[in-house]
N, C-alpha and C positions, 0 to 999 in steps of 0.2 A: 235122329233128334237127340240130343244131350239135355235129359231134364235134372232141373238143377233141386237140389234137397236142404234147405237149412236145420239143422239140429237145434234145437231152443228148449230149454226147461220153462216148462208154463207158466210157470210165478215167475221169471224172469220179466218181466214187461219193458221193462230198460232197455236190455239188450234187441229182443226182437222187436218192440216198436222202431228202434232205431235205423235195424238193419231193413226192416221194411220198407222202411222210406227210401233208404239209397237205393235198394233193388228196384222200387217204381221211378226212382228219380233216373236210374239206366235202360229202364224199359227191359228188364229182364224176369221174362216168367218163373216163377219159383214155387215151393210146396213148402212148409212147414211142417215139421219131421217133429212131434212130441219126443223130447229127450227122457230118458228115464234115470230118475231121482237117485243119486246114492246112500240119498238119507230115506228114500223109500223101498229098498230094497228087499224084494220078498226073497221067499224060500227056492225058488226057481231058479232066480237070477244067483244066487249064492252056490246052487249047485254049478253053477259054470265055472266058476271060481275055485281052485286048489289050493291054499295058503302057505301046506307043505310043499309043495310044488313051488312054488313063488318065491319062497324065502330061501330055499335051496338054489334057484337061479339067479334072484336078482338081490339077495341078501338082506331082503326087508318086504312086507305085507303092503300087497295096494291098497288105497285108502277106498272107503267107500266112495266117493267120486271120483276115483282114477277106474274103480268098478264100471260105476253108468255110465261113466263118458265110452267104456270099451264095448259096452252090450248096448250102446244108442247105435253104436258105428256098425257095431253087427247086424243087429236088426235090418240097418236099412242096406246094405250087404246080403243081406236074406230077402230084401221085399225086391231090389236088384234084379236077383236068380228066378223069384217066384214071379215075379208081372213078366219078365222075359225081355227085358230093358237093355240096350245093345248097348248104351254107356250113362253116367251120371255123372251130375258134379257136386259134391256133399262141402255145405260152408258148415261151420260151426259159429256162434250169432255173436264171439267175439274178437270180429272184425274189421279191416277196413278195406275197401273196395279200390281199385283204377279204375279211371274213366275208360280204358279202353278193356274192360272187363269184358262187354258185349265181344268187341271183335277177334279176342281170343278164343271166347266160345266158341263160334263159328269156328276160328282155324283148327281148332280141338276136332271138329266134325268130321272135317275133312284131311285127318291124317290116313294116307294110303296102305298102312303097314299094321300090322298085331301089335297091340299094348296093353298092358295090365293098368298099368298107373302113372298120372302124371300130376306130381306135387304142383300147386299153386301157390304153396307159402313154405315158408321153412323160419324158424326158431337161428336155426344155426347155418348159413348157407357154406355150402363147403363146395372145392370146386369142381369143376363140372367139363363136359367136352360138348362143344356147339353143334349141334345133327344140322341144322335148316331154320330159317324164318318160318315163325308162326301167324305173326302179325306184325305192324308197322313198329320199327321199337323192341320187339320183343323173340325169342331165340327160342328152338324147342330144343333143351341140353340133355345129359344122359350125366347124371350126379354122381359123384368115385367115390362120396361118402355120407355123413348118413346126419340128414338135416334137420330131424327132430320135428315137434310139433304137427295138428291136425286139423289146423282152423282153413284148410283148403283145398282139395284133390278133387282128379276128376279120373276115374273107375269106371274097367270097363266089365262089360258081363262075366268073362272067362278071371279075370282081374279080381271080381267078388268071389265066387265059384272058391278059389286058391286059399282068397283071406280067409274063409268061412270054415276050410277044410283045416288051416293052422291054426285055429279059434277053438278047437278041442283039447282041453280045457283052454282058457284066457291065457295065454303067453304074459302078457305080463304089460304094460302100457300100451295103449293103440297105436301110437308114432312108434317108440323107440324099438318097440317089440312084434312091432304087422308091419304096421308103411315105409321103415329103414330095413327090415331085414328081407330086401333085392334076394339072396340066391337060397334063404331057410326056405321062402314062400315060394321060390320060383317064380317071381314076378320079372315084367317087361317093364322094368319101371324110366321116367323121365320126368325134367322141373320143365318149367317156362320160366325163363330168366329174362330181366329181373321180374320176381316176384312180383304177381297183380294183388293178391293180396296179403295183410299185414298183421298181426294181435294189433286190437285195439284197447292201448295199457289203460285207459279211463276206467275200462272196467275192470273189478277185482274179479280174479281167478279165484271159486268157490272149491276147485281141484288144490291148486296152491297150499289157500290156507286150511284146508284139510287132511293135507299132506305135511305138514309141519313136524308134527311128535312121529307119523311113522318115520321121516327122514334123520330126527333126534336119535332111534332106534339102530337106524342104519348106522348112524355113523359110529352107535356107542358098539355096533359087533364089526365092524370096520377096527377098532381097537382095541376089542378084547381076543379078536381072531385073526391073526396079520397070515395065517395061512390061507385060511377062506379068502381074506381078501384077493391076495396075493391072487389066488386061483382065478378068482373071477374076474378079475385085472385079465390076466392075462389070456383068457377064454374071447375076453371082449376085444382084447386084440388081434385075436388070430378071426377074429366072426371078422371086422374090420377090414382085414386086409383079405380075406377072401371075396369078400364081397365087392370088393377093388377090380379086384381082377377079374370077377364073373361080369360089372358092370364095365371095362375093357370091352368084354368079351362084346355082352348086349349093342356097347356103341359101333363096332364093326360090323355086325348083322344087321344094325339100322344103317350105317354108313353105306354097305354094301348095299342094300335093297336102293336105295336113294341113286344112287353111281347107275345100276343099272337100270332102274327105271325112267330115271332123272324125272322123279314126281315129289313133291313137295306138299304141304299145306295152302292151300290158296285162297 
């Protein structure tokens, strides 16, 4: 069974009334995952966090809401591993749903092979190698690069387990920094193309506009430090293209498995 997890910030009521509705309107069981606040963040949650750390990697400080949104994902990544949950599928509540959302769940069930992760949305779709049909319409593909955003994945136990292990201290965004980086994490990762689901832009991004002046930050040591940059340019190139080739690697281990079994999703 694949149970599915929404992340929702409780003063949201926009968001998760909306999304609730489309989940009853598809008949699709779900749980309600309290998100944890960036503008509430205690002393605990701040310990996971290394800022020197942060600004050394990624040349700028997460925002408080790039914080919560990373310790919501974790958490339920830890309750994953702790109830003993053999896969999930985590929505974030600013979304939009396919009708045929139901029958990809299912074909998600019933993939015959080990897998860490399989993106449902992507910010930036890059492209990808075709493994098998999932469902009517839709492909289960093996992604060459690295498609950003979080508002959709479906995670399997050992998949959590990995993310949770690279989560000492916060690497640094939940997408760009856990769910794009295939060979850091050791992940089996793969999308479902095209994309069942989407950001839904009506809503504003409370991460976005909170992110605003540390991205001002960035860019003003972006110009005062053309060697740092430079460095981390080119850092992010070689992660890039390494991960090209491990995900190469990943789609022949599923290609093979598939050839010799000749089993598929059904």
């Amino acid at each position: 069974m694949n149970r599915v997890f929404v992340i929702s910030l409780d003063h949201r009521h926009d968001r998760r009334n909306a999304l609730t509705a489309r989940m009853r309107e598809l008949a699709i069981p779900f749980e309600i995952f309290s998100a944890i606040d960036g503008k509430l963040l205690t002393k605990a949650d701040l310990d996971a966090y290394d800022d020197f750390l942060m600004k050394r990697k990624i040349l700028r400080s997460l925002s408080p809401s790039e914080i919560g949104c990373y310790l919501s994902h974790l958490a339920i990544w830890q309750h994953i591993v702790e109830d003993n949950i053999d896969s999930a599928t985590i929505l974030e509540d600013d979304i939009t749903i396919s009708d045929d959302f139901p029958t990809i769940l299912d074909g998600i069930v019933h993939i015959p092979f080990k897998w860490d992760l399989i993106r449902l949305s992507g910010l930036d779709p890059t492209p990808s190698l075709k493994l098998c049909q999932i469902s009517p319409g839709y492909t289960l593909d093996v992604p060459l690069g690295k498609a950003n955003g979080a508002q959709g994945y479906s995670i399997s136990r050992h998949g959590a387990i990995k993310l949770i292990q690279y989560s000492q201290p916060i690497p640094g965004t939940v997408d760009t920094s856990s769910l794009d980086c295939y060979f850091e994490v050791g992940l089996l990762a793969m999308d479902v193309r095209p994309y069942p689901i989407h950001e839904n832009r009506f809503f504003a991004s409370s991460i976005a506009e909170d992110r605003r002046p540390i991205v001002d930050a960035y860019r003003s040591v972006k110009k005062k430090s053309r060697l740092r940059f430079a460095i981390y340019r080119f850092k992010r190139s070689m992660s890039n293209r390494i991960n090209f080739i491990y995900q190469l690697l990943n789609f022949i281990r599923f290609k093979t498995y598939l050839s010799r079994n000749s089993a598929a999703p059904k």
